[in-house]
C-alpha positions as CSV (number, residue, x, y, z in Angstrom):
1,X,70.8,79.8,111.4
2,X,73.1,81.5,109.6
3,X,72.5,85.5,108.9
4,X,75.6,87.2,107.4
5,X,79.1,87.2,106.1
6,X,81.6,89.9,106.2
7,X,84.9,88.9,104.4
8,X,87.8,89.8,105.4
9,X,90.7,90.7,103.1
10,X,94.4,91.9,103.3
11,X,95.6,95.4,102.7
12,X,99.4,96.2,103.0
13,X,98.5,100.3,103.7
14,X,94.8,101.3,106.1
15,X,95.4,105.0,104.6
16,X,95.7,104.0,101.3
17,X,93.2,101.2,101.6
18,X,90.6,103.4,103.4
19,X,90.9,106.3,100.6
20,X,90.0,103.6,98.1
21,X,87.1,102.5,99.5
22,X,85.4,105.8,101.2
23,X,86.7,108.5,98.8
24,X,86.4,106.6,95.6
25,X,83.8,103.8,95.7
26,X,81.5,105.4,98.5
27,X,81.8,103.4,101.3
28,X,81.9,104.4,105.4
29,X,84.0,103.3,108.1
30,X,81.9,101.0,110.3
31,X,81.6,101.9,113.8
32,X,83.6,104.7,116.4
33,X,86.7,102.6,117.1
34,X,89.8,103.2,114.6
35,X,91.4,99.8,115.3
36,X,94.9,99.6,114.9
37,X,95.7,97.1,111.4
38,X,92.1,97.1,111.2
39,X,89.6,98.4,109.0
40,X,85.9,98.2,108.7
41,X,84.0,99.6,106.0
42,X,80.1,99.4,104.5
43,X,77.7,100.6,102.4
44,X,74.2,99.7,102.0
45,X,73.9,96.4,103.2
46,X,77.4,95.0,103.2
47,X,80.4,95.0,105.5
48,X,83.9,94.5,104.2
49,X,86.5,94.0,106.4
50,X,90.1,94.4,106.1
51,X,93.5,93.0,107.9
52,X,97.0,94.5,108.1
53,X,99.4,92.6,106.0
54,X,102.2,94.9,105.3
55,X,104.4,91.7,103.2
56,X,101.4,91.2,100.9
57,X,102.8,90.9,97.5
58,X,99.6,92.2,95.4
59,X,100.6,89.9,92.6
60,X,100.4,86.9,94.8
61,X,97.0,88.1,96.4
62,X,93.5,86.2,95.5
63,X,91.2,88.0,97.7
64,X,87.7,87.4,96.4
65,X,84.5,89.2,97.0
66,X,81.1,88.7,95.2
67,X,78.7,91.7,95.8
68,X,75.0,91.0,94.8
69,X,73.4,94.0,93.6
70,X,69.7,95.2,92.5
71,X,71.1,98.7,90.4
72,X,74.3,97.3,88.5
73,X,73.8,100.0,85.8
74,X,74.4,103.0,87.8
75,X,76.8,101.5,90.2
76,X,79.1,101.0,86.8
77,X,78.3,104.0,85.7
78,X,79.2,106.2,88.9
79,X,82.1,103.9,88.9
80,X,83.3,105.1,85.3
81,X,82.5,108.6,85.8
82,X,84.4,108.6,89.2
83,X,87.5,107.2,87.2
84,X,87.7,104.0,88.9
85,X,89.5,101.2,87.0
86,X,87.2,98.4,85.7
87,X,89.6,95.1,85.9
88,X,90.7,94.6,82.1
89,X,88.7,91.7,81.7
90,X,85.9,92.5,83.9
91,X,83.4,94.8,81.5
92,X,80.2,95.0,82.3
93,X,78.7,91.9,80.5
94,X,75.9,89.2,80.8
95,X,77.4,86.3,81.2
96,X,75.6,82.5,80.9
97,X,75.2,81.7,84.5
98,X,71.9,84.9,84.7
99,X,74.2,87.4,86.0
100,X,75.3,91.1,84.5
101,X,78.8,91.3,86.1
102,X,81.5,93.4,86.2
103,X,84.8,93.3,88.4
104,X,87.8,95.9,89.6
105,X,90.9,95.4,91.7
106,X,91.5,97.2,95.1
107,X,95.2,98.6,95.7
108,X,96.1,95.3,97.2
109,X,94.9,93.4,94.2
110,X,91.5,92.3,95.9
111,X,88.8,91.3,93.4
112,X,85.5,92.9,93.8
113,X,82.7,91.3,91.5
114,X,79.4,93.1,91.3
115,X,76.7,91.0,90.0
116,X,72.8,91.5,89.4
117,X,70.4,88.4,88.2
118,X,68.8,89.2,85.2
119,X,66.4,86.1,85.8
């Protein structure tokens, strides 16, 4: 039986990386250890993990996440009034597959998706 999944993306910088995702979207480090070129993080119900990979070229990156959530509204919201860039083609919008959806890139170029079913 399966039960979880935590992906596991690249980040070139654990400072800048873990700024992005604590001090701007929210998120906590996971756990007491600091590993070294390791970086947990989580919030709510999610884990995202994250692997040193100081040659990453960001424009080269296709690191993918889909995160299902139940209050897409606010999340978008906070997100705007926080100042956090929404991808440029990544609005807040219904699209045809039931899902409201919106997207932004991490500092490595990682692209989070936040969806809620509208079914």
């Amino acid at each position: 039986m399966l039960t979880e999944i935590n992906p596991k993306l690249p980040m070139r910088d654990k400072a800048v990386t873990k700024e992005y995702y604590l001090g701007k979207l929210g998120f906590q480090t996971l756990g007491d250890n600091d590993f070294d070129g390791y970086l947990m993080v989580h919030k709510d119900n999610i884990q995202i993990h994250f692997f040193e990979f100081k040659e990453l070229d960001p424009k080269e990156n296709y690191g993918q996440v889909y995160i299902r959530t139940t209050n897409i509204d606010e999340i978008y919201q906070s997100f705007l009034d926080n100042k956090i860039s929404i991808h440029p083609n990544g609005n807040l919008e219904t699209k045809p597959w039931g899902q409201k959806e919106f997207a932004l890139l991490d500092p490595d170029n990682n692209l989070l998706t936040f969806g809620q079913s509208i079914k």
